[in-house]
VOSE-956919 format. One record per residue (C-alpha): residue number from 1; residue in one letter; x, y, z. Coordinates in pm, 1 decimal. Example, Ala and Ser with C-alpha at 12.3 -4.5 7.8 and 13.67 -1.06 7.14 Angstrom:
2
1/A/1230.0/-450.0/780.0
2/S/1367.0/-106.0/714.0
//
This chain:
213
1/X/11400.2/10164.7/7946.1
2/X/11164.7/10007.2/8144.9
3/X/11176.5/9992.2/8489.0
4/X/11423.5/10269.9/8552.2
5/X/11188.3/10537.2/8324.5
6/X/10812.2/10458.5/8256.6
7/X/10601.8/10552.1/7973.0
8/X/10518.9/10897.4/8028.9
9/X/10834.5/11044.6/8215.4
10/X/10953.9/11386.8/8151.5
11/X/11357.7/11376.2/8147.9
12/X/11617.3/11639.7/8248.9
13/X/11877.7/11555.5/8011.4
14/X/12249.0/11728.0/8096.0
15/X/12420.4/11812.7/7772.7
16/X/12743.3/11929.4/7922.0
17/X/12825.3/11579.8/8099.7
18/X/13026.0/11473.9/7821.2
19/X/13157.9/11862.1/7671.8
20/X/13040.1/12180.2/7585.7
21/X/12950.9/12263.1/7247.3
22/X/12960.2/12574.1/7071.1
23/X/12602.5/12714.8/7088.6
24/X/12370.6/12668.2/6775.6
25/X/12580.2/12366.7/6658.6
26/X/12485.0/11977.4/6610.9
27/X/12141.6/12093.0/6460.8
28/X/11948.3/12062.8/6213.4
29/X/11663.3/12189.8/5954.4
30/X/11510.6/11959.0/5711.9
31/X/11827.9/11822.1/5507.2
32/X/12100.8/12111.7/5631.2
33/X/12278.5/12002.9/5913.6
34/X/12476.0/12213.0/6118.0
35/X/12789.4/11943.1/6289.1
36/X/12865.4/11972.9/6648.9
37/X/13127.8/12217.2/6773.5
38/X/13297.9/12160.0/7105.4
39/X/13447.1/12460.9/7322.0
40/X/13594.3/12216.3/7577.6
41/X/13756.0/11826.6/7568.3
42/X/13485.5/11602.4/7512.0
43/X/13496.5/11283.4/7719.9
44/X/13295.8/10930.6/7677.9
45/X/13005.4/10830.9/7901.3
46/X/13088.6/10545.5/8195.4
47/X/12939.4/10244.6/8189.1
48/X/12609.1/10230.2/8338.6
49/X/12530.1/10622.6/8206.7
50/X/12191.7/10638.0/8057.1
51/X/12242.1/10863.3/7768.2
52/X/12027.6/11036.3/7530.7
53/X/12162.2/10999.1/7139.8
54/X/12105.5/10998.7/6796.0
55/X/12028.9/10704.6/6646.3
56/X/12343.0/10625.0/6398.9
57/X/12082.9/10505.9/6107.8
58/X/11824.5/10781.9/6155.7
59/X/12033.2/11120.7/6341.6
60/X/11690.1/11256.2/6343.1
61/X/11593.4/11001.9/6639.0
62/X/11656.8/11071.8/6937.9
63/X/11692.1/10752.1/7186.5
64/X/11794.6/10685.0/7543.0
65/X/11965.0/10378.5/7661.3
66/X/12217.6/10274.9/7898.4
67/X/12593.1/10208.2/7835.0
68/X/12719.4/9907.6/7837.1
69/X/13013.7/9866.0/7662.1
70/X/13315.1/10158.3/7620.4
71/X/13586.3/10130.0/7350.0
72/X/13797.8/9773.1/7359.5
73/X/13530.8/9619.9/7582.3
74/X/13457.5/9233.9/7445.0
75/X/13056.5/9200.5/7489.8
76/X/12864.5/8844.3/7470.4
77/X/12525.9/8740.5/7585.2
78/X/12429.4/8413.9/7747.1
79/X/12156.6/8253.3/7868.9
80/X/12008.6/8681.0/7852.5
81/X/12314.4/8753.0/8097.7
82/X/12588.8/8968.2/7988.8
83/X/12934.3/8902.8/7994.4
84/X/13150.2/9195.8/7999.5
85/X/13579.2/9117.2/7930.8
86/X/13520.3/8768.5/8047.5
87/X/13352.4/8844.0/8367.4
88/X/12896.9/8780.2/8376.5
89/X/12767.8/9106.2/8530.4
90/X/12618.7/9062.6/8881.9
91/X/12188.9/9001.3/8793.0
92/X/12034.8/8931.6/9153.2
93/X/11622.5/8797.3/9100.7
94/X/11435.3/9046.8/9292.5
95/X/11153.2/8894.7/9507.8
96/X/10810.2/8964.6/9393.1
97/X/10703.8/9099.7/9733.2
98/X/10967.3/9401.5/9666.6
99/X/10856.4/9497.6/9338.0
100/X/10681.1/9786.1/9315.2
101/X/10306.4/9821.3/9198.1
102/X/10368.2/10033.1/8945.0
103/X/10625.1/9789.9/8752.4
104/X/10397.9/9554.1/8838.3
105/X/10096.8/9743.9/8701.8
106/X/10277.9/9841.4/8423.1
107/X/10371.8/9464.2/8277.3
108/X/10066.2/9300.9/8372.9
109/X/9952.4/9143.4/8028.2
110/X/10362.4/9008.0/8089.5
111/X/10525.1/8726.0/8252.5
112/X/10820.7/8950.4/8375.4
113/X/11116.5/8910.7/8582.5
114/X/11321.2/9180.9/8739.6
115/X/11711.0/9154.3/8853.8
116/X/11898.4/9395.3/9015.5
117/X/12221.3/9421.0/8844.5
118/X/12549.0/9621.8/8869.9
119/X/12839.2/9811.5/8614.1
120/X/13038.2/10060.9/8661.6
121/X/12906.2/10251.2/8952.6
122/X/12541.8/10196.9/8900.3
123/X/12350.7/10012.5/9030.9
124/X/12018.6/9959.4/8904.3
125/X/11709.3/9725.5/8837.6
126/X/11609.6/9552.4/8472.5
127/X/11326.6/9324.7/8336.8
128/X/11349.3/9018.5/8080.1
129/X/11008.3/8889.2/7977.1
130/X/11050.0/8506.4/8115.0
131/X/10839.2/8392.4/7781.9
132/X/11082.6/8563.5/7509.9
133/X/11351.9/8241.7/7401.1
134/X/11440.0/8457.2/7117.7
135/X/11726.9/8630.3/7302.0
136/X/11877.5/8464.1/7486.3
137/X/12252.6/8498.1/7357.8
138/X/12435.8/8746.4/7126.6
139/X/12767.7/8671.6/6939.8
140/X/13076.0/8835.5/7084.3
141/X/13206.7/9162.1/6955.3
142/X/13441.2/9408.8/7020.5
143/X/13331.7/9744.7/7095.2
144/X/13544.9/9992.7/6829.4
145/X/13723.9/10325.9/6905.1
146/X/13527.9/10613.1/6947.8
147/X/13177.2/10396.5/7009.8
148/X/12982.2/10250.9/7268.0
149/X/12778.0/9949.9/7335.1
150/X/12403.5/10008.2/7444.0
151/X/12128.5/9817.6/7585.5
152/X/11753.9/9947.0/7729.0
153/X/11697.8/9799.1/8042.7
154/X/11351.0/9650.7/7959.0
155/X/11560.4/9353.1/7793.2
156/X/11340.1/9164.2/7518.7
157/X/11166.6/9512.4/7414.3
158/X/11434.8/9708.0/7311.7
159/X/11565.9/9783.9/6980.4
160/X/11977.3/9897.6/7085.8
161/X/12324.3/9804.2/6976.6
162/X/12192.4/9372.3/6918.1
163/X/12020.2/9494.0/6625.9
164/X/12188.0/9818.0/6483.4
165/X/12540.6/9783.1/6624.7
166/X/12763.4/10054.8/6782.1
167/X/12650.1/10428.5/6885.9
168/X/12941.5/10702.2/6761.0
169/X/13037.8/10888.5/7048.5
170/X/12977.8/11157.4/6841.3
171/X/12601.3/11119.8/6866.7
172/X/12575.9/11155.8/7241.0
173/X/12347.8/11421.7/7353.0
174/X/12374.8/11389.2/7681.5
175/X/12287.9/11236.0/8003.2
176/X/11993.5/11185.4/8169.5
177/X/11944.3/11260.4/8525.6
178/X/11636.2/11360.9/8620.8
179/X/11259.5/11291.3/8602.0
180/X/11044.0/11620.3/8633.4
181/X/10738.8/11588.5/8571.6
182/X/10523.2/11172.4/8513.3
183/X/10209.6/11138.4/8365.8
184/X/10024.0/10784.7/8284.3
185/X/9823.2/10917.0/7924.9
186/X/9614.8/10585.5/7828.0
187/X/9724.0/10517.2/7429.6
188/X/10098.0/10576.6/7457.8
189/X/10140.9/10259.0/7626.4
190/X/10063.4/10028.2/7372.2
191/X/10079.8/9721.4/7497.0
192/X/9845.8/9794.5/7792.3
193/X/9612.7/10019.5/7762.9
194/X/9302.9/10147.1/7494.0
195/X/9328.3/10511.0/7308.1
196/X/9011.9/10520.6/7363.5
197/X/9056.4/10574.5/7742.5
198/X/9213.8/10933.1/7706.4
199/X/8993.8/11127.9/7939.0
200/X/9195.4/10905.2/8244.6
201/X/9533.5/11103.0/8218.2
202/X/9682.4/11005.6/8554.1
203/X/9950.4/11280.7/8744.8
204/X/10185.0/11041.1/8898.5
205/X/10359.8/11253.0/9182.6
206/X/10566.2/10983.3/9327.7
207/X/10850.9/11023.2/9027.3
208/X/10899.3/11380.6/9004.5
209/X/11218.8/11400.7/9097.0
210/X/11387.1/11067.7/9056.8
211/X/11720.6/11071.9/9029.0
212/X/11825.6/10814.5/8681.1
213/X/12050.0/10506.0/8818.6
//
């Protein structure tokens, strides 16, 4: 979900957003699973939510992604720009003087570009890696009852619904809101940065409280 969340973030994740369940429901231990119980109408995410769920192939996983597509909505990719019921979503190029070091910092070994894009009422900021031609379109589908359409907002490094198809609204946790607590830990950024480098843990103060787009 890079740029909105880095590497590192600590998330406040609001389980009621969608419904209540009954306590001590939707969990599990080892292979006995306990199914989720709701105590009030459950509702579906809006477009643009970034929700926490299980992923449909492993319920064990937990991922976090943002919603693109609600039930009935026709999705196709173009040229790495969505098109959402016939209408390409609003993707602005941000300038590079505007983009903040740590994005920067954090795609360095990259040639990155970052858009500023709109759905529902979100608005929010995403990256494609310029040098990834692999995709650049996705054939058109129709998102089914009871599902939803997901993409991570770091574009060509996320595994979401182009590769595994359709989260069950069932397997929303809930949404996330808020980041609490940030910390830069060389080794679980992979891409950038040595495990051998673990003594430079890094408190990054600036997040800690960021409100999720």
């Amino acid at each position: 979900m890079i740029p909105t969340l880095l590497v590192g973030d600590f998330l406040i994740v609001d389980k009621t957003s969608y419904g209540i369940k009954l306590p001590f429901t939707d969990i599990s231990f080892g292979n006995f699973n306990i199914p989720r119980v709701n105590i009030t109408s459950t509702k579906l995410p809006r477009r643009g939510d970034v929700v926490v769920f299980k992923l449909p192939s492993s319920p064990k996983i937990f991922y976090i992604k943002r919603v693109i597509g609600l039930p009935g909505d026709i999705i196709k990719i173009r040229k790495k720009k969505i098109i959402l019921n016939g209408k390409e979503l609003r993707a602005d190029i941000i300038k590079d003087e505007n983009i903040l070091k740590s994005y920067k910092e954090e795609n360095r070994n990259f040639n990155i570009q970052y858009y500023n894009s709109e759905i529902g009422n979100k608005n929010y900021i995403y990256q494609i890696d310029i040098d990834n031609y692999f995709k650049q379109d996705f054939n058109q589908v129709i998102v089914p009852k009871n599902s939803l359409f997901v993409m991570g907002d770091n574009r060509d490094f996320s595994f979401d619904s182009r590769f595994w198809g359709f989260v069950p609204a069932s397997n929303i946790v809930g949404e996330a809101k808020l980041v609490w607590l940030s910390l830069s830990v060389p080794g679980w950024n992979s891409r950038n940065e040595k495990r051998t480098d673990r003594d430079k843990v890094k408190f990054r103060p600036g997040r800690i409280g960021y409100f999720i787009n």
